[in-house]
MDAnalysis code that builds the backbone (N, CA, C; Angstrom):
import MDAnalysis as mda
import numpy as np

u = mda.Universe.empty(639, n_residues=213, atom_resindex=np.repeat(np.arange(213), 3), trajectory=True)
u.add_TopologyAttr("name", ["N", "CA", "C"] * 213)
u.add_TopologyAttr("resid", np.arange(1, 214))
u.add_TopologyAttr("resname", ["UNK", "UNK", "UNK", "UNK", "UNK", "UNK", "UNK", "UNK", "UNK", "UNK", "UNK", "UNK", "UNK", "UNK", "UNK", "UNK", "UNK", "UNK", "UNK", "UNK", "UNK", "UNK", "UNK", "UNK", "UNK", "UNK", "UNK", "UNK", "UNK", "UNK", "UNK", "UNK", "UNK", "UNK", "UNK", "UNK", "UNK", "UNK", "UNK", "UNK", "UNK", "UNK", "UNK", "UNK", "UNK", "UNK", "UNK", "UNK", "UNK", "UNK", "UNK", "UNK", "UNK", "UNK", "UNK", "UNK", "UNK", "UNK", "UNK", "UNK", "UNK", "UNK", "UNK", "UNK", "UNK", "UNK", "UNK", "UNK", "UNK", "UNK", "UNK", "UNK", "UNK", "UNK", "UNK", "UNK", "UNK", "UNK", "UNK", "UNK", "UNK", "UNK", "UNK", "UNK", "UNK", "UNK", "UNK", "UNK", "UNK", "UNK", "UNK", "UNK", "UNK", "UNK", "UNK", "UNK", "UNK", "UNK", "UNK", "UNK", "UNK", "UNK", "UNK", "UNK", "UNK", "UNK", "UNK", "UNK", "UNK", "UNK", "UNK", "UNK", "UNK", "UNK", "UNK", "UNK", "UNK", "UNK", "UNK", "UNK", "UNK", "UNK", "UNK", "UNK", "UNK", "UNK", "UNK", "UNK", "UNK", "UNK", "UNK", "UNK", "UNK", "UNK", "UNK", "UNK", "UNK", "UNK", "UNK", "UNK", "UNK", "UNK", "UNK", "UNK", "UNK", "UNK", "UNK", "UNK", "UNK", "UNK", "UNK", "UNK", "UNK", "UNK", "UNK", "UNK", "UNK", "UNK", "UNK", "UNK", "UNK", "UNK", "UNK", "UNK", "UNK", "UNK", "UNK", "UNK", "UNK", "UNK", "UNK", "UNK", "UNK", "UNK", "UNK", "UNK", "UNK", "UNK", "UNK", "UNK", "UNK", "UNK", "UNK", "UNK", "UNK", "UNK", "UNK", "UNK", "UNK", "UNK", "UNK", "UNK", "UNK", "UNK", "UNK", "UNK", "UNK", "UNK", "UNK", "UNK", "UNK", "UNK", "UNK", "UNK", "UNK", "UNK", "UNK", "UNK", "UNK", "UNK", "UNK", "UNK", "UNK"])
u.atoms.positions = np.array([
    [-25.781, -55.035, -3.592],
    [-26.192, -53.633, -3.750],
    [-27.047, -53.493, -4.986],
    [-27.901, -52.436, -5.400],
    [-28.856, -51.981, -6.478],
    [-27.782, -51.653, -7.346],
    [-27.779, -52.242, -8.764],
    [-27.180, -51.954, -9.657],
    [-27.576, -50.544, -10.009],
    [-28.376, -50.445, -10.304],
    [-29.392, -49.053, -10.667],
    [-29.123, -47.813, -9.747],
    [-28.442, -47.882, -8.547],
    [-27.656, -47.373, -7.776],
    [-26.336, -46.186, -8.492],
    [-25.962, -47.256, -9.375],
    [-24.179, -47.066, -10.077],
    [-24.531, -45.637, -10.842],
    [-23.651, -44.874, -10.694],
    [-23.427, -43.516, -12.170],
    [-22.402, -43.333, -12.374],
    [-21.620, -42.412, -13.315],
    [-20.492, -42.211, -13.797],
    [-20.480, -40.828, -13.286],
    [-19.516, -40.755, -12.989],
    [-18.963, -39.219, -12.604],
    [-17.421, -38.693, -12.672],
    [-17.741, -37.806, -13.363],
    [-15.902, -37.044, -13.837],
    [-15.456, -35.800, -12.844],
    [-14.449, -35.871, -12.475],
    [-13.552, -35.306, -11.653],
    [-13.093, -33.837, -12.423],
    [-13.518, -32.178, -12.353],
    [-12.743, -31.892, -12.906],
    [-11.005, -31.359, -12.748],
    [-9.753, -31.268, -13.427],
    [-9.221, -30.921, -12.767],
    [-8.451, -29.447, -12.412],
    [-8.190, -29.459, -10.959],
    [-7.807, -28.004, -10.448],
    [-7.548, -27.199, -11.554],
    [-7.978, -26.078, -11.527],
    [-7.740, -24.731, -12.633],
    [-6.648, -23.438, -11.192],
    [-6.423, -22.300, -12.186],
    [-6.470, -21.268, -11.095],
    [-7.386, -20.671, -10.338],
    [-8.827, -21.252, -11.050],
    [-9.743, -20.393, -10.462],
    [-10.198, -20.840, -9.776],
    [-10.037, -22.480, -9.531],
    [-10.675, -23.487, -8.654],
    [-9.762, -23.274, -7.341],
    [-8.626, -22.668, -7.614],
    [-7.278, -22.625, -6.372],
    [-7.691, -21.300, -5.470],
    [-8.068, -20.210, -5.988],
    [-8.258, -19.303, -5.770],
    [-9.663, -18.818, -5.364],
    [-11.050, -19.341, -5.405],
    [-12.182, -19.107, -5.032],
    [-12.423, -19.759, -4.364],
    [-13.255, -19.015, -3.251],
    [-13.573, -20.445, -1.822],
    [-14.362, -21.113, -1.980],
    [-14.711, -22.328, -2.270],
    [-15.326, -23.298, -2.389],
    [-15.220, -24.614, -0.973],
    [-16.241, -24.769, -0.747],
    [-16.458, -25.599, 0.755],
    [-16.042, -27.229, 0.350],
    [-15.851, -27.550, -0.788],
    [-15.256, -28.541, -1.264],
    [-14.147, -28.621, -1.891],
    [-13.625, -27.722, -1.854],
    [-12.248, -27.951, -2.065],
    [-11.338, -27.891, -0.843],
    [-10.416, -28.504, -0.905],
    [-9.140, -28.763, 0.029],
    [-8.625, -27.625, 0.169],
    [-8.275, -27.249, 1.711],
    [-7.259, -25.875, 1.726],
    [-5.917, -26.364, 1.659],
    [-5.208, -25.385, 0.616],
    [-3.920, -25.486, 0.606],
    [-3.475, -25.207, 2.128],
    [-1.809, -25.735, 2.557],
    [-1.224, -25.224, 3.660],
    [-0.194, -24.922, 3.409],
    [0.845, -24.138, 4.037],
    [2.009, -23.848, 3.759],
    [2.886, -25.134, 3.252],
    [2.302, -26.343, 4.552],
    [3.498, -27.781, 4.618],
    [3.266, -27.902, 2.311],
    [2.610, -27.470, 2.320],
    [2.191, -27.837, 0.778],
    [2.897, -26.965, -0.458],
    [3.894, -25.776, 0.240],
    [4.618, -24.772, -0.454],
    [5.938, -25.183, -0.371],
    [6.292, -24.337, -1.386],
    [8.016, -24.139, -1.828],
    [8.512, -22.858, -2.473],
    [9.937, -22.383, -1.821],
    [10.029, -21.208, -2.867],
    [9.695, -21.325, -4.429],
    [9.606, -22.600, -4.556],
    [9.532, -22.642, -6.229],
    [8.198, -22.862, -6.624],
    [6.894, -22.196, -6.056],
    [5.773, -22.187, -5.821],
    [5.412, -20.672, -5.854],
    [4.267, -20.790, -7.418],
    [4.188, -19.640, -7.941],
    [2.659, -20.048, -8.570],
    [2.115, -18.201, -9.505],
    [0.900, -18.762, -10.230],
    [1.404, -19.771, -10.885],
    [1.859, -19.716, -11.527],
    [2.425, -20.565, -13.103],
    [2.140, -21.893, -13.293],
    [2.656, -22.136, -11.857],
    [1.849, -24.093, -11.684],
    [1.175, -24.124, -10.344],
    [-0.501, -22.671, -10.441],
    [-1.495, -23.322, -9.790],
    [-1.127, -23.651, -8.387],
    [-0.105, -22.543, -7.751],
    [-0.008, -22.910, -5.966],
    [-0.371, -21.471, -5.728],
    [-1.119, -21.256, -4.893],
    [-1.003, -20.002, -4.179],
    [-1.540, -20.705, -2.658],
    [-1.284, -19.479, -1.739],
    [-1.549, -19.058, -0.050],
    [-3.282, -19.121, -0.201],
    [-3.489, -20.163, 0.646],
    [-5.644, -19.566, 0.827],
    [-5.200, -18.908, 1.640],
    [-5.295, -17.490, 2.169],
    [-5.090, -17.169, 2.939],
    [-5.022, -15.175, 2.506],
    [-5.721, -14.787, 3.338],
    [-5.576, -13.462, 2.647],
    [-4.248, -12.500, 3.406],
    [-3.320, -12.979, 4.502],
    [-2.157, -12.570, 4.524],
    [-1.190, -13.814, 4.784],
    [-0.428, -13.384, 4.443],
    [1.297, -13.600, 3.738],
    [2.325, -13.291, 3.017],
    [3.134, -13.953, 2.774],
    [4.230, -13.365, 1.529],
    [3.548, -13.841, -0.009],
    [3.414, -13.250, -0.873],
    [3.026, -13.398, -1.888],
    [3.734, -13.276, -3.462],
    [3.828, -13.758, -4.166],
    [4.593, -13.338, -5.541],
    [3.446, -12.486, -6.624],
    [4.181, -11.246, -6.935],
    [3.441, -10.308, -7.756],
    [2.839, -11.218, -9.149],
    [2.098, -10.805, -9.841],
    [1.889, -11.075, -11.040],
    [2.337, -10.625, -12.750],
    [4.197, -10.025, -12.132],
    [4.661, -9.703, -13.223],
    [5.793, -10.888, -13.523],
    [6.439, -9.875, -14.818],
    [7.950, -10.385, -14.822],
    [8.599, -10.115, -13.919],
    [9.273, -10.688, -12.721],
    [10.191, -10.124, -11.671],
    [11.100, -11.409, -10.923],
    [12.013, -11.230, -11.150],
    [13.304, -11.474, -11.144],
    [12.997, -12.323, -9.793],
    [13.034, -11.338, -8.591],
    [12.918, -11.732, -7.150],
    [11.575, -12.778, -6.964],
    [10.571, -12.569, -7.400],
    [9.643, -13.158, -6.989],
    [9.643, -14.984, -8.116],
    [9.958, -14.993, -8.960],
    [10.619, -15.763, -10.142],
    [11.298, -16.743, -9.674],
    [12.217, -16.446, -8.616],
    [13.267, -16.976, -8.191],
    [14.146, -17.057, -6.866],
    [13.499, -16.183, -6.106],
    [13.990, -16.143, -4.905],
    [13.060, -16.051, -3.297],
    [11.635, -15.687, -3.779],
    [10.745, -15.318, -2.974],
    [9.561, -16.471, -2.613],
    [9.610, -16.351, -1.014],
    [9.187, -17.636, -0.690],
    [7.856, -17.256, -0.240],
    [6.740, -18.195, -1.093],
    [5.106, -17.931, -0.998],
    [4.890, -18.558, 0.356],
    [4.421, -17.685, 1.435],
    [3.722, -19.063, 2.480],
    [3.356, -17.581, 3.828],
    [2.853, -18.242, 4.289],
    [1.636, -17.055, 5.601],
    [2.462, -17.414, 6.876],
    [3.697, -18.257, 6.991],
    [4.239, -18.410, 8.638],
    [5.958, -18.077, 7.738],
    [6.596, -17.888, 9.234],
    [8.011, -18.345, 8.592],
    [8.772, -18.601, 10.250],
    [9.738, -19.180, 10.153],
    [10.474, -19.450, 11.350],
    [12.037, -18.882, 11.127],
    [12.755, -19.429, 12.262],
    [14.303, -19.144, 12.594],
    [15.138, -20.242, 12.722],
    [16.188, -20.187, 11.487],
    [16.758, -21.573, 11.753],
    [17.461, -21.702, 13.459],
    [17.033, -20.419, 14.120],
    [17.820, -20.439, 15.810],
    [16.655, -21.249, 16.883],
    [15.391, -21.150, 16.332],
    [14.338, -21.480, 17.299],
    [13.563, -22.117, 16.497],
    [12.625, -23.533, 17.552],
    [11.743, -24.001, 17.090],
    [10.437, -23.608, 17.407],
    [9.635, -22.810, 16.348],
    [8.412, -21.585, 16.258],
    [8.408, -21.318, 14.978],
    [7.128, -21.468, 14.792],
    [6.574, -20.667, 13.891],
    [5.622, -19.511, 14.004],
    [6.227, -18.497, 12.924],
    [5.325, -16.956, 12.878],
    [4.464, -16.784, 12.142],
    [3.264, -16.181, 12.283],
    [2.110, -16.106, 11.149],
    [2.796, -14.636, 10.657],
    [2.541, -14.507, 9.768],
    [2.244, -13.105, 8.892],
    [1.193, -12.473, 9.263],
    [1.278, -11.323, 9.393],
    [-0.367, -10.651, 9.960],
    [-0.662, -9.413, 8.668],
    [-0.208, -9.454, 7.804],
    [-1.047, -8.612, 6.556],
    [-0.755, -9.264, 5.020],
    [-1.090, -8.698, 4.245],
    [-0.843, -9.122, 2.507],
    [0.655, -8.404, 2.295],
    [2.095, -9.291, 2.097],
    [3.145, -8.479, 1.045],
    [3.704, -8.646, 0.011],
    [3.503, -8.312, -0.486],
    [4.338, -8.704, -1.908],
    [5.649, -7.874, -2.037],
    [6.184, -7.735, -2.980],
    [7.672, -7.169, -3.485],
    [7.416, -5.582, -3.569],
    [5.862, -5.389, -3.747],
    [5.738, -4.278, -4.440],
    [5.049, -3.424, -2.858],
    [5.255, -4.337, -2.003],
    [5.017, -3.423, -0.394],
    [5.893, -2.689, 0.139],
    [5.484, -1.165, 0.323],
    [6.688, -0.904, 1.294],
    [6.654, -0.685, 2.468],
    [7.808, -0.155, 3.332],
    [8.122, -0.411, 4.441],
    [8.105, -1.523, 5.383],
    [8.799, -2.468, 5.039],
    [8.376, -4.054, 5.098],
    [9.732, -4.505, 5.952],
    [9.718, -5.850, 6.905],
    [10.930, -6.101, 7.507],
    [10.724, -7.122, 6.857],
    [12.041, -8.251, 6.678],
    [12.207, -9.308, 5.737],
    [13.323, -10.003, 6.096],
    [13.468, -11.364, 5.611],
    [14.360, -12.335, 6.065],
    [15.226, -12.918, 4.647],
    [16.536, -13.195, 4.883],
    [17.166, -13.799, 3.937],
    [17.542, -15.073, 4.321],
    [17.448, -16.412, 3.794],
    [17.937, -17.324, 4.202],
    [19.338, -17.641, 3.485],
    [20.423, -18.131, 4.366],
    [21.628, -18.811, 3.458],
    [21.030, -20.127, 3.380],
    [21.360, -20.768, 2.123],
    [20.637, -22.541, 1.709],
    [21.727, -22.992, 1.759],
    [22.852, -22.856, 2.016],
    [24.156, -23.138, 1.826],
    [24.849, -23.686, 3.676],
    [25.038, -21.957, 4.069],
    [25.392, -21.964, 5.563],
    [24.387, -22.637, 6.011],
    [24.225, -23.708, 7.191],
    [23.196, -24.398, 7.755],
    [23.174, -23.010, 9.121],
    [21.850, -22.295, 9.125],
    [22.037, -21.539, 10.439],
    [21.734, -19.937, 10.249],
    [22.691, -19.777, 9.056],
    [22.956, -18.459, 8.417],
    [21.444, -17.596, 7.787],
    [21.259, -16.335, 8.333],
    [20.411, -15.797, 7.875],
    [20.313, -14.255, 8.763],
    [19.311, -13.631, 7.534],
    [19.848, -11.968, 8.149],
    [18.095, -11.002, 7.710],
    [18.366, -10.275, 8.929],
    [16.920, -10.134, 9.115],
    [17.231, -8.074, 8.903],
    [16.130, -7.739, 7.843],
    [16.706, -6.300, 7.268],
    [15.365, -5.788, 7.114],
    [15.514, -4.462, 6.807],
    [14.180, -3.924, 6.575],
    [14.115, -2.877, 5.753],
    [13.555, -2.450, 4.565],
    [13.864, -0.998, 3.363],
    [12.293, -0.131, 3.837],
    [12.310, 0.922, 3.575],
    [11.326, 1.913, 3.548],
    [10.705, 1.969, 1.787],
    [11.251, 1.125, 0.996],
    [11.199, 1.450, -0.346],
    [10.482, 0.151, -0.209],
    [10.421, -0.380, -1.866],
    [9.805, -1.440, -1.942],
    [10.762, -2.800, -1.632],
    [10.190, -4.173, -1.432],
    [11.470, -5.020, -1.749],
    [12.240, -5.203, -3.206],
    [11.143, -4.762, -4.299],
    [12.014, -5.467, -5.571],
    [12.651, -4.204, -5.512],
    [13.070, -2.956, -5.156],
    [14.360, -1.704, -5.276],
    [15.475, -2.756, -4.101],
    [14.781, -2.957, -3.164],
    [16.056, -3.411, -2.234],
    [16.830, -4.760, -2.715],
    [15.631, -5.291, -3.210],
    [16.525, -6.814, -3.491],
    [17.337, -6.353, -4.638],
    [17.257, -5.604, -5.536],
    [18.202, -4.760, -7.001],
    [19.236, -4.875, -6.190],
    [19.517, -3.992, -5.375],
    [20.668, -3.959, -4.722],
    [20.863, -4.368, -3.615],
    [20.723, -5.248, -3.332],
    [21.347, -6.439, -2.466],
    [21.780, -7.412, -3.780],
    [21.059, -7.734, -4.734],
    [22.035, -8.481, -5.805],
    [23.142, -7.663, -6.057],
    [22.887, -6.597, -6.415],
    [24.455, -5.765, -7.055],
    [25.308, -6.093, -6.140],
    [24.802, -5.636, -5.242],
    [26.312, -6.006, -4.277],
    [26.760, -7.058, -3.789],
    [26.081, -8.061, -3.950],
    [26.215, -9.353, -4.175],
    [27.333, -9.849, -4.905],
    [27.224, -9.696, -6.411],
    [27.728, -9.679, -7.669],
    [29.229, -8.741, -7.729],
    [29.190, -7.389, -7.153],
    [30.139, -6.780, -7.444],
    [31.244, -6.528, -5.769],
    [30.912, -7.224, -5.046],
    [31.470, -7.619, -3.561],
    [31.498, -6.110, -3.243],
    [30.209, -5.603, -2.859],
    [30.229, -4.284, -1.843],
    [29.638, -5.022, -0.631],
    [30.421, -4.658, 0.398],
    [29.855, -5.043, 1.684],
    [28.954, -3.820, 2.201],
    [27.822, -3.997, 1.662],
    [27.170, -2.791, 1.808],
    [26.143, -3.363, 3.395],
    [26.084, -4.208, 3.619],
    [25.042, -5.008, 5.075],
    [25.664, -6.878, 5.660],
    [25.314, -6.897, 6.563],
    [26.292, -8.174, 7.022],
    [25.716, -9.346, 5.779],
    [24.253, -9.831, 5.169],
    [24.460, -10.728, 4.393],
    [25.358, -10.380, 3.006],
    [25.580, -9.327, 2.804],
    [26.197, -9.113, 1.327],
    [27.813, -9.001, 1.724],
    [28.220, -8.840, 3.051],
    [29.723, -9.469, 3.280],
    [29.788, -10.411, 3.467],
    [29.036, -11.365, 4.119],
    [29.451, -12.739, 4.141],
    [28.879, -13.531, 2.955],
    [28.736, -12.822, 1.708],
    [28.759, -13.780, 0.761],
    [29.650, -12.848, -0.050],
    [30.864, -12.032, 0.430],
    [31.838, -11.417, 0.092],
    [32.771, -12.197, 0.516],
    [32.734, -12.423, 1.856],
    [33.912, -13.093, 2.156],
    [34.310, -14.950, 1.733],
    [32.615, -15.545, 1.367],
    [33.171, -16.522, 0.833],
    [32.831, -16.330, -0.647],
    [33.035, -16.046, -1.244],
    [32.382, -15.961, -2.625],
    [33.596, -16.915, -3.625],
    [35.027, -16.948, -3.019],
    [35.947, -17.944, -3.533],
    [35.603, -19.470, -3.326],
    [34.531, -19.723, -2.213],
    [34.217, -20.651, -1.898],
    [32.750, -21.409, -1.421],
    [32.522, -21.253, -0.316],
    [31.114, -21.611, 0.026],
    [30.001, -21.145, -1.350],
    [29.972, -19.434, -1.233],
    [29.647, -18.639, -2.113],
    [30.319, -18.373, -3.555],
    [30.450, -19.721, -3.744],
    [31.705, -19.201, -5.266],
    [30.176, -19.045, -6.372],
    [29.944, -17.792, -7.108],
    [29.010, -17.684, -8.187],
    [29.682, -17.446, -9.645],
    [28.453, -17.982, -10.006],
    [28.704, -17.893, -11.777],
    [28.160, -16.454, -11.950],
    [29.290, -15.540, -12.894],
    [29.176, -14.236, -12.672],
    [29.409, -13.816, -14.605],
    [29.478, -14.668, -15.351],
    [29.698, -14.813, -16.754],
    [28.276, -14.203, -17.274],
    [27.076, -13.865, -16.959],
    [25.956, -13.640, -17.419],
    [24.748, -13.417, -16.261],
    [24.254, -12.282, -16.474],
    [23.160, -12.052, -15.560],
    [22.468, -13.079, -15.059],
    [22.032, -13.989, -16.132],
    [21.273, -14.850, -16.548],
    [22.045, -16.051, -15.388],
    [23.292, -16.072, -15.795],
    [24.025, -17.681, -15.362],
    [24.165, -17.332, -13.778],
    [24.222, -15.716, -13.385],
    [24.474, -15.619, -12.331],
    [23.285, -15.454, -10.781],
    [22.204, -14.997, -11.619],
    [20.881, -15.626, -10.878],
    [20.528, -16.778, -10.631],
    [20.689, -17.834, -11.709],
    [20.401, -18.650, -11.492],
    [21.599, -19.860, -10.610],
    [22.415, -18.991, -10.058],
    [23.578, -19.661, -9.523],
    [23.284, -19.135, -7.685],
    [22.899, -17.923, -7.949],
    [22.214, -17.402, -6.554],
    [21.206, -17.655, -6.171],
    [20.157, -18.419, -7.276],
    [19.164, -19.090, -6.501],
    [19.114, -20.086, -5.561],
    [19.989, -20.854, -6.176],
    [20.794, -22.602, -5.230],
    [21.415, -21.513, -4.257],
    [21.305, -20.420, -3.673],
    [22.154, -19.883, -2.542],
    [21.303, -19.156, -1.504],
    [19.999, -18.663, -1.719],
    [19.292, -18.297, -0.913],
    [18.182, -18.138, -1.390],
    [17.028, -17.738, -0.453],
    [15.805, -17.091, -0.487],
    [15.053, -16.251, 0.580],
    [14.192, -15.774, -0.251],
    [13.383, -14.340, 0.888],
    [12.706, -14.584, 1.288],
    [12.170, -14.175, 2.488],
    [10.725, -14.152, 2.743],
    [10.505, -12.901, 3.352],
    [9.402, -12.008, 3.121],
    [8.782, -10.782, 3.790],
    [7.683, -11.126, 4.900],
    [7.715, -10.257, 5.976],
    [7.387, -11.065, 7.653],
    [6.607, -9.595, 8.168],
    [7.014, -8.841, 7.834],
    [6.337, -8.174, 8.496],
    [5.354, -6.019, 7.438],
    [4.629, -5.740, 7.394],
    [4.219, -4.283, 6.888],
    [4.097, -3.802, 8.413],
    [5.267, -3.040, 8.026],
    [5.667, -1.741, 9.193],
    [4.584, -0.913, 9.390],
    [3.690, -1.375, 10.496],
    [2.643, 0.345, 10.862],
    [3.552, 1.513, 11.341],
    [2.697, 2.074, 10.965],
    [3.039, 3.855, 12.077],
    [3.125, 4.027, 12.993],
    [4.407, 4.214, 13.949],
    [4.356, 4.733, 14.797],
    [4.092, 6.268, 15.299],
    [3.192, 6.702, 16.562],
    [2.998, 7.880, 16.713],
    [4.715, 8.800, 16.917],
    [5.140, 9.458, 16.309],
    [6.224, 10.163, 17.078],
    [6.840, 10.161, 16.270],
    [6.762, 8.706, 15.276],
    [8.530, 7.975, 14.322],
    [7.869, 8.378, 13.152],
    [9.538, 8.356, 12.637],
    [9.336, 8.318, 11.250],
    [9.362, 7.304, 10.612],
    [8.940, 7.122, 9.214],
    [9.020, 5.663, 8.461],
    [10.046, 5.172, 8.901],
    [11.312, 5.773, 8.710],
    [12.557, 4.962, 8.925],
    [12.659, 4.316, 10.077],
    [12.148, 5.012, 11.406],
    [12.470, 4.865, 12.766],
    [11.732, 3.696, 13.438],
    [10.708, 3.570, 12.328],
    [9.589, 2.757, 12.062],
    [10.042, 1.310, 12.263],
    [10.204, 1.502, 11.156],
    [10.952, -0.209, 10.725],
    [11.912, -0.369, 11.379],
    [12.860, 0.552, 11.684],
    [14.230, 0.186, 12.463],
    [14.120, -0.340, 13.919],
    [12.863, -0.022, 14.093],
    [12.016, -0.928, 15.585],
    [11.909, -2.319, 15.742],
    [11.038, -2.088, 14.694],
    [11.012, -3.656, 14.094],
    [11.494, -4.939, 13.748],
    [12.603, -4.185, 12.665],
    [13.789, -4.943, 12.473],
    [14.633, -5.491, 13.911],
    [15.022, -4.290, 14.667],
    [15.185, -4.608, 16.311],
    [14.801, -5.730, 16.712],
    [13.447, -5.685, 16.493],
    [12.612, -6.774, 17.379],
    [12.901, -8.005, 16.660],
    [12.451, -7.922, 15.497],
    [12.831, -9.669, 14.680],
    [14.090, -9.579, 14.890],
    [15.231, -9.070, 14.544],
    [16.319, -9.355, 14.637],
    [16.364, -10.731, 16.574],
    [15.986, -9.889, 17.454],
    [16.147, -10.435, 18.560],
    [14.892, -11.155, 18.515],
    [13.672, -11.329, 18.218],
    [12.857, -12.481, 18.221],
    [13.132, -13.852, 17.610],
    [13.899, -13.348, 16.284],
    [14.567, -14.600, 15.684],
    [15.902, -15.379, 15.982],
    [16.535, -14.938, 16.877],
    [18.383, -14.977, 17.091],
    [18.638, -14.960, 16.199],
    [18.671, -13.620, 15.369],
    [19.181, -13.455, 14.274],
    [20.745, -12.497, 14.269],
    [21.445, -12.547, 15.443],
    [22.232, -11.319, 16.039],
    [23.606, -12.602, 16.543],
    [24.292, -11.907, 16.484],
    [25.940, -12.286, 16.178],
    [25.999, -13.192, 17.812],
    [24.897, -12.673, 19.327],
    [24.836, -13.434, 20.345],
    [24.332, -14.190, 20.071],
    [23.746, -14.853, 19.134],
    [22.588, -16.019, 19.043],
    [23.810, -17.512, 18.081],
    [24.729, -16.442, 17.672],
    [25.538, -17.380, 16.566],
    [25.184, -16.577, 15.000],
    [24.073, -15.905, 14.935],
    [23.554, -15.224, 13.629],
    [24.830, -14.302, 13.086],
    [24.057, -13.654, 12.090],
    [24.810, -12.761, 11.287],
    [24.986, -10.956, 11.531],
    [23.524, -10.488, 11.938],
    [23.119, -9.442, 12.147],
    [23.739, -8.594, 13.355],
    [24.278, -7.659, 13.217],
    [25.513, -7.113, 14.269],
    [24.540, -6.602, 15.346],
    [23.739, -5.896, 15.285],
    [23.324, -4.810, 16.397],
    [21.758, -5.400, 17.077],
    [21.821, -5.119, 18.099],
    [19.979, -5.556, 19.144],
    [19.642, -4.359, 18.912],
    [19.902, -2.808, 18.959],
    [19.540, -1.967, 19.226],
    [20.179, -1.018, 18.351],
    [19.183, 0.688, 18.612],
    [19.926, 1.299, 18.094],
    [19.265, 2.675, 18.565],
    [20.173, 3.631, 18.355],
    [20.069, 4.597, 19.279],
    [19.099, 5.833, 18.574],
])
């Protein structure tokens, strides 16, 4: 070969801004390439302009429990779901999934009219202080001596004891229905994932009801 051919060339490496602007030479991230523990902080985000997303504050849920990625599935079925808009914590009227990391199977499919970081507040409280306020916050009532045994000595010791115990993902921004109200809205919805996912007590799941009147 032509020596005179040869040059030196430097590689630079990935920034946030290199992750985040489309460039025809760079590699697209994919989900197979995510983890709940996949955040700005170390340079992962979604190419993708819908999915579940983590805000850009201090926040507890997204920090530690909220899972970045544009599909999600059912530990009952083999499928995967795309996301069809942008959500973050700070979306409302949103349907959403909890996974147990613990129970192999276990998971509960809910939906708030508020934002998620008000709902996830309290779904921890009651977590923490055993109100069976929805079927995932009793069944980590009823084992909490065991399966669910948490460190409850410090806010601090006790998040990070509920992280090794689950995570979120947000699946769906509730449109408008003509007729419904927000609430009636989502409670459709939820319906539907609940039974799209076998997420319902016939499937083996957690979630009591298909329907509702």
């Amino acid at each position: 070969f032509n020596g005179n051919s040869l040059f030196v060339s430097y590689k630079m490496e990935n920034n946030l801004k290199s992750l985040i602007c489309k460039n025809k030479y760079t590699k697209k991230l994919t989900v197979a390439n995510l983890s709940q523990d996949d955040s700005i902080d170390n340079n992962i985000v979604v190419n993708s302009q819908h999915g579940c997303f983590k805000c850009l504050k201090t926040c507890t849920l997204c920090n530690n429990f909220l899972i970045v990625s544009n599909s999600f599935t059912s530990p009952n079925i083999n499928r995967h779901f795309n996301i069809k808009s942008r959500i973050s914590c700070d979306t409302q009227n949103i349907v959403y999934v909890i996974y147990d990391k613990v129970c192999e199977k276990v998971f509960y499919v809910g939906y708030t009219c508020d934002t998620m970081k008000v709902r996830w507040a309290n779904h921890k409280s009651h977590i923490k202080n055993g109100k069976k306020s929805c079927e995932m916050t009793t069944h980590f009532t009823k084992h909490s001596s065991g399966l669910h045994k948490l460190d409850k000595s410090t806010n601090a010791k006790f998040t990070a004891s509920l992280k090794e115990q689950l995570s979120i993902i947000l699946i769906e921004c509730v449109d408008s229905i003509p007729g419904k109200s927000r609430k009636e809205a989502c409670e459709i919805r939820e319906t539907y994932w609940q039974g799209a996912l076998k997420a319902t007590r016939l499937f083996g799941g957690i979630n009591k009801r298909t329907n509702r009147n």
